[in-house]
N, C-alpha and C positions, 0 to 999 in steps of 0.2 A: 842679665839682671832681672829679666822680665819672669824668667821661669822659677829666679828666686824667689820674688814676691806671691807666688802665686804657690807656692810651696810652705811660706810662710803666712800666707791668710790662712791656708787649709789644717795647716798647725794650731792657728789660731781656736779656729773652729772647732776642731777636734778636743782642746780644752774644755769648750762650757759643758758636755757631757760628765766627762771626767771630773770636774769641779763641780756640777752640781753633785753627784755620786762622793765627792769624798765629802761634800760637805751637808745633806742628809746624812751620811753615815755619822759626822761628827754631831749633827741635832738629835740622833736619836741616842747615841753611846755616852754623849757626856754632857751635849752644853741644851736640849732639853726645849730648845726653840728656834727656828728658823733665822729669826733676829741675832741671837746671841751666836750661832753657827756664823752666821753672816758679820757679824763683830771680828770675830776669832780668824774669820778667813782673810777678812781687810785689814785686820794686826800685822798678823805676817806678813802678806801683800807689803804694806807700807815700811814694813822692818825691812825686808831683800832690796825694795827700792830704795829703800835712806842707804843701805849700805853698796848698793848699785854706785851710786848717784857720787857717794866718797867715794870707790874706787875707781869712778871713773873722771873722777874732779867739772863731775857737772853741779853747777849752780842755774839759778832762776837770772836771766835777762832783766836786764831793766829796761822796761817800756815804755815811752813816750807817756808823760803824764796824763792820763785822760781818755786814752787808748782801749782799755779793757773794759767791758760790757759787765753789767753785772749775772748776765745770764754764762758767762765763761766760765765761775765760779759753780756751774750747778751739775758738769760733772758728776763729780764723787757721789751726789744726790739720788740722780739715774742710774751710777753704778751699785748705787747700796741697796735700791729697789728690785736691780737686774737680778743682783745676788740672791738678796734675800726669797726673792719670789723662786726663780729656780731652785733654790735651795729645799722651798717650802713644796714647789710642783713634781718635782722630779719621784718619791718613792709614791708620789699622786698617781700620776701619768705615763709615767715607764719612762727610758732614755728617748728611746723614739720621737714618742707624740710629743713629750717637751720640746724639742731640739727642732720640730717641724713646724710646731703652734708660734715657736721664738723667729723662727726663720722667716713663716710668713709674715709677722709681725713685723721685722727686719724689714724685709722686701717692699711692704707696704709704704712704710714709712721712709724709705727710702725715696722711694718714686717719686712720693711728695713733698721730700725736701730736695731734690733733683729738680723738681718740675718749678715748683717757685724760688729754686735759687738760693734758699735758706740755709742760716748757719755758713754762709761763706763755700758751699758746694754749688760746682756751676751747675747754670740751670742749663739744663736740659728737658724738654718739653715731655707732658705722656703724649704718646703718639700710638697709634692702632697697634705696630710690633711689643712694644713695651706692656700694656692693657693685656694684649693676651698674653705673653711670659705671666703676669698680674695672674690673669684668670689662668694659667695652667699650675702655676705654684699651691693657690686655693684648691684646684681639683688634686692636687699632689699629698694636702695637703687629709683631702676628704678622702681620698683611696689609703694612706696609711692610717689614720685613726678609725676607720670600716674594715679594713681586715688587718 
């Protein structure tokens, strides 16, 4: 199971290229802005999952009254900025630099929601081994967008 998941983030991954690529393509051919691309891409998105969602006879849980945060709800919000923004970087930046500027970004933010515990991911502390992964991602980071 272990080597599935790790098959299936790298699937993951290998999407936000591809997805920002088809959808610049689709801001520049038809819908004219990065926003409306990013509209058009979260339409479908949401169309394959409603029709996911029927055939696989999944519905939403009912939660314990009072249980849900209202920062839980802000999702969609980060995703509509993620999109849009790559959408808007990528014939910027090339596949590359986006995909590595997104990564270290990623990485970053990560650490420090790791390290103070946040959003319900155990904490785990930055410690010297972590800090430099940190500072080698940045150098990774500065060696692909220099040559």
């Amino acid at each position: 199971m272990g080597a599935l998941l790790l098959v299936l983030a790298a699937l993951a991954g290998a999407t936000l290229p591809t997805q920002a690529g088809i959808n610049s393509g689709l801001q520049v051919h038809w819908a004219g802005s990065p926003i409306l691309a990013s509209l058009v891409s979260f339409s479908v998105g949401t169309l394959a999952l409603v029709v996911w969602c029927l055939v696989m006879r999944i519905g939403p849980a009912m939660p314990a009254t009072g249980t849900t945060q209202w920062w839980h709800w802000t999702g969609g919000l980060l995703g509509a900025f993620f999109v849009s923004a790559v959408t808007y970087l990528a014939p910027r930046l090339g596949a590359t630099s986006m995909v590595v500027l997104v990564l270290a970004g990623q990485v970053g933010a990560s650490v420090l929601l790791d390290h103070f515990g946040a959003l319900g991911y155990q904490q785990k502390a930055l410690n010297l081994p972590r800090l430099i992964g940190l500072v080698m991602v940045g150098g990774g980071v500065y060696l692909i967008r220099r040559f």
